[in-house]
N, C-alpha and C positions, 0 to 999 in steps of 0.2 A: 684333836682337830685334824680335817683332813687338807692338805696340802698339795701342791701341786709346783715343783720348781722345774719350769724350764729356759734352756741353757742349748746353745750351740757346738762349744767345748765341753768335751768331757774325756778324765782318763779312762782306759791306756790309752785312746785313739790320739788323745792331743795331751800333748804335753801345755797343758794352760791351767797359771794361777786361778781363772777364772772356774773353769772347770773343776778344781781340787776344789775350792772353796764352795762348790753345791754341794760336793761329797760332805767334805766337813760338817757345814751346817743341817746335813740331810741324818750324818750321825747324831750329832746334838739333839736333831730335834726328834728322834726314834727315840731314844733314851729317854726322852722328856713322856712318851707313851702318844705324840702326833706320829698317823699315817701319812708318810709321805710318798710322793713317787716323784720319778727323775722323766723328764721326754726334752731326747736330743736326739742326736741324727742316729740312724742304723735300726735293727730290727726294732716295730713296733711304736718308729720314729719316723722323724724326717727323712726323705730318701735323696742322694745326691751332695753335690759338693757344699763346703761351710757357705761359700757365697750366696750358694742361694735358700741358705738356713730361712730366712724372715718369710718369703712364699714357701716352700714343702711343709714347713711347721704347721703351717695352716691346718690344713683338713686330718692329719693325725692329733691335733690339738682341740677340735672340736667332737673330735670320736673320745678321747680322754675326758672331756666336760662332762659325755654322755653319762660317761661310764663310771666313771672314780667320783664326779657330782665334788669336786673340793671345794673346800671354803674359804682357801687362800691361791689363788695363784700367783707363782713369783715370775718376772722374767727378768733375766740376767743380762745386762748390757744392751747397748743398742739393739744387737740382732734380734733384740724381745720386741720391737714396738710396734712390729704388723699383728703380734701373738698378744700383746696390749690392744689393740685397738680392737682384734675380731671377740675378746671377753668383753669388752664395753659395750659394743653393737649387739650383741649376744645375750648380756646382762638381765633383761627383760625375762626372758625365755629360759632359764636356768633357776633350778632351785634346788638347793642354796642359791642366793647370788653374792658367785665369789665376792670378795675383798682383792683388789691389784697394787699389789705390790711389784716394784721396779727397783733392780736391787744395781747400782750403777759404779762401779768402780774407779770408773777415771770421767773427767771432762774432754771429748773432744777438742773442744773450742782450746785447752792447754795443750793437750795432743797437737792438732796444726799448729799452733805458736812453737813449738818444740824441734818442730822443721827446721832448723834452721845453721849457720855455721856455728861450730863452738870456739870461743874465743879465748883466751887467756893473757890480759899485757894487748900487744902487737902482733901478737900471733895465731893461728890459726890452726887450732891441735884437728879440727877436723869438718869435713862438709855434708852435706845431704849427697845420696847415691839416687840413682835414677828409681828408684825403685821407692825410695821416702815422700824424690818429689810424686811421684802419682797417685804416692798416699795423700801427700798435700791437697794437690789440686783434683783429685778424682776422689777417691774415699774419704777422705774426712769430712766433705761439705753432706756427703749421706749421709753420716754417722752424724754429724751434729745435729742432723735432720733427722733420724731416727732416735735421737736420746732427748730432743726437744718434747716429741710428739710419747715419749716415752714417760716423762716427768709431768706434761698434762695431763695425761688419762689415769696417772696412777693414784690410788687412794693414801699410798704412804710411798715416797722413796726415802732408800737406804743408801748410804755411803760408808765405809769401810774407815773415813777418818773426819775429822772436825775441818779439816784444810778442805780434802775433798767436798764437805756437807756444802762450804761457800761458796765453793767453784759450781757445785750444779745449782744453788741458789741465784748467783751472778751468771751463770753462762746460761741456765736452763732455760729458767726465772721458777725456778722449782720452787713449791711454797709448803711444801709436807716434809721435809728430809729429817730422819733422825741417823743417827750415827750406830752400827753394826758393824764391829772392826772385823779382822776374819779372823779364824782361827787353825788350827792345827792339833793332831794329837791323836784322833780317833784311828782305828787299826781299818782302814780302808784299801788294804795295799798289802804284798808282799812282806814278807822281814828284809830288811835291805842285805844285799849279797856281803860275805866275807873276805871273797875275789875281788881281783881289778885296781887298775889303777895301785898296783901297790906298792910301785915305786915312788908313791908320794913321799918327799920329804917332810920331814922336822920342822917346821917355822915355813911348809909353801906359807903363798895366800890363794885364795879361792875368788874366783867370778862365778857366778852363774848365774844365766839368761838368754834372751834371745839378744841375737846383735844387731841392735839398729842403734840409730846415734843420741838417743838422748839416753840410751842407758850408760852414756859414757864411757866408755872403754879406753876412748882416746885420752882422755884427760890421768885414768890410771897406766899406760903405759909412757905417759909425759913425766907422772912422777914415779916410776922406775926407773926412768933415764936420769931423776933429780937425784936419784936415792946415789946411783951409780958413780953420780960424779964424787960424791961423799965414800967410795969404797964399800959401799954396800949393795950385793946383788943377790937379792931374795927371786926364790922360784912362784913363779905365776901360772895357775893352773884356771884355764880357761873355758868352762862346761856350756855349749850353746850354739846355736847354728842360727845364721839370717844373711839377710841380705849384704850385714857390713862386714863379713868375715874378711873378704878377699881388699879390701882399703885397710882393714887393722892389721894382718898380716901382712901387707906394705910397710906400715908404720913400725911395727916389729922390726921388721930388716932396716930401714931409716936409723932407727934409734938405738940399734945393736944392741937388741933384746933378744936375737932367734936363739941363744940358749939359756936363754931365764925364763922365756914365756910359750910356755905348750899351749895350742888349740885343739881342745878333747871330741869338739864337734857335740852332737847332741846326747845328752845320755839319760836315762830311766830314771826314776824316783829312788829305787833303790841304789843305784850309781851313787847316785846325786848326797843322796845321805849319810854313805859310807866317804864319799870326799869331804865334807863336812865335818864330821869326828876327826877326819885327820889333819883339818887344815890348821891354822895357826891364825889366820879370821879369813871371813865374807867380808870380801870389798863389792861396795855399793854405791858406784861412783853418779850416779845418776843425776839428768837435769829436770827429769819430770818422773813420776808415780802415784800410784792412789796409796795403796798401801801392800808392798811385794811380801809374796809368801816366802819367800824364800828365806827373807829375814827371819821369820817367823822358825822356819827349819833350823836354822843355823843358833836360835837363840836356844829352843827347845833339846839340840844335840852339842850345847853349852861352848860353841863355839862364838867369839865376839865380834862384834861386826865394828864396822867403820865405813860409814858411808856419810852421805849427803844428807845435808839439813833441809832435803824440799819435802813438797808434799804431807802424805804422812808418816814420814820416816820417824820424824823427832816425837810423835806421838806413841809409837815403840819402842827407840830406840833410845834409851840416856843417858847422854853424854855424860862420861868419868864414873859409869854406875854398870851398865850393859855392855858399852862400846864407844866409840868414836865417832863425833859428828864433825862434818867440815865443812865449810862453804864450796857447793858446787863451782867447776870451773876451775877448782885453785889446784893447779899441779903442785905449786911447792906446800902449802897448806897440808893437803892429801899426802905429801910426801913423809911431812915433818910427825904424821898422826902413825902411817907405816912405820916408820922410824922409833917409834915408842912398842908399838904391838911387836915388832921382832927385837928389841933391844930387853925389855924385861917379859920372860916367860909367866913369871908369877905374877904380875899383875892382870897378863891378856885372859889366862885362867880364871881369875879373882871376878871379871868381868864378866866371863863365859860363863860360869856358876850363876850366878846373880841375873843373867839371861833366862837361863833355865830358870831357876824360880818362879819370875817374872812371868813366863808363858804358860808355867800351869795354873798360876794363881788368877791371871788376867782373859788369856787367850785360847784357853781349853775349848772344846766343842758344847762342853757342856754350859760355860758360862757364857757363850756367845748364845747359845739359843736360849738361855732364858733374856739376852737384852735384844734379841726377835723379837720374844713375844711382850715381852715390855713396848716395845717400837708397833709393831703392827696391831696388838691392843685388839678392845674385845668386836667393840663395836667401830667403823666408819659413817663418810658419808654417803656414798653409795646403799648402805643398806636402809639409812634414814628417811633418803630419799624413794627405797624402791618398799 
């Protein structure tokens, strides 16, 4: 089968789960003996900045129709729905006539709910920065605008979790969705370096993301100050760069964290993975998600996570089997789950193994694209009707 996945992120240029997971399923689905190709921005692609992905895609996406003639095209997030809409209008005039696929990772419409203060008790571990809100009021009403018009024109959409599959049912009014978790594993990348960061201790913990406020960050250094008052001061190794770095580094000095909690800034996949072998877990404090790869990373290099029960977190992640799940928001909750991961080694271990299993058995590249092609299937309606 031939294929066609396009995508506005893509590595090395961006560091985006979005983008790893074309690669991934792009391996999967080679393996499997479908021709696929990749069209995002840079040679042969879209030309110019991500923002204006949804117009440059254009006319390099209809010279790819020409040429490559696929029988599936995917488009990857909102930024796909002008790249959705010229295959539809198109449709007629192509043969094959593709199949559209819309492969959506998160709900907007959860996205701007997300905006918002984070609360704990009486208190207010943390707020939107001027830069969330213009996400609020400026990008997200696009984006919920382009993953609407994204979800009708498509012949099948995909979501990465069962949580996720409702939210674009409810937010979209999406009526085609089946479920495509993401995966991991394929050799798409470098061997991660031997160097760096090697001053990581024994029992750190691990962040890594981009920093905006629903990834929570604030709520885990609220229970590093809980852990503290109990005599316990574990090291915090902070992998990510965004908009909220410069208010959590605040919050650091507030809560007299500045020598338990390093901010790494942004680092490389291969970074990123050698800090992972050495952490003690991935905290994943988060109030909203589709389903994060990094989880994914961190199970597969058997290290145990502890995160939040939103999203599709608890769809990977199992509680007293993989890792630790906590109710978003809960400092001391989150506190008391830390408190276990550094207190017995041999069980965090026990967890981290059983992680790994679990990622090859379930989340492989190769078991993801055959639940592709289970999901997108032989026949549509597009082609019934053309």
């Amino acid at each position: 089968m031939r294929i066609l996945l396009v995508a506005n992120t893509l590595p090395p240029a961006d560091l985006s789960g979005v983008g790893e997971q074309v690669l991934q399923l792009a391996a999967g689905l080679r393996a499997r003996g479908d021709e696929v190709e990749i069209l995002g921005r840079g040679e042969g692609g879209a030309r110019g900045p991500k923002l204006l992905f949804p117009l440059t895609v254009l006319l390099p996406l209809w010279r790819r129709l020409r040429r490559f003639r696929p029988e599936v095209v995917q488009v990857h997030e909102s930024d796909g729905a002008l790249a959705a809409l010229l295959v539809s209008i198109l449709a007629p005039l192509l043969d094959p006539v593709p199949r559209l696929v819309a492969l959506l990772q998160v709900s907007y419409v959860e996205e701007w709910r997300a905006v918002r203060p984070l609360r704990w008790r009486n208190l207010v571990l943390g707020r939107p920065g001027g830069v969330e809100k213009r996400f609020r009021w400026l990008k997200a009403p696009v984006q919920i605008a382009f993953g609407l018009l994204s979800a009708f024109l498509a012949d099948r959409v995909l979501a990465p979790s069962r949580r996720t599959a409702a939210e674009l049912e409810r937010d979209y009014a999406a009526e085609r969705v089946a479920v495509v978790p993401n995966a991991t594993g394929a050799s798409i990348r470098e061997s991660p370096p031997t160097g760096g960061d090697g001053e990581l201790p024994a029992g750190a913990l691990l962040f890594v993301g981009r920093l905006r406020l629903r990834k929570g960050v604030e709520v885990l250094l609220w229970a590093l100050a809980r852990l503290a008052q109990e005599e316990q001061h574990p090291q915090l190794f902070v992998a990510g760069d965004g908009e909220h770095r410069p208010a959590l580094e605040d919050l650091s000095r507030h809560l007299g964290l500045t020598s338990q909690v390093r901010f790494l800034g942004r680092r490389g996949a291969g970074e990123v993975a050698t800090l992972l072998a050495r952490s003690r877990a991935l905290v994943v404090p988060s109030i909203y998600e589709g389903m994060p790869l990094v989880i994914l990373e961190a199970m597969a290099a058997g290290c145990p996570v502890v995160a939040s029960a939103v999203s599709g977190i608890p769809e990977v992640v199992a509680d007293g089997v993989t890792g630790w799940l906590v109710p978003a928001e809960e400092p001391d909750l989150l506190a008391r789950a830390l408190a276990e991961v550094l207190g017995d080694a041999a069980e965090a271990k026990r967890r981290g193994a059983a992680g790994r299993e679990r990622v090859a058995r379930e989340f492989s590249p190769a078991r993801i694209a055959a639940r592709w092609h289970e999901a997108v299937g032989e026949g549509t309606e597009r082609e019934a009707i053309a």
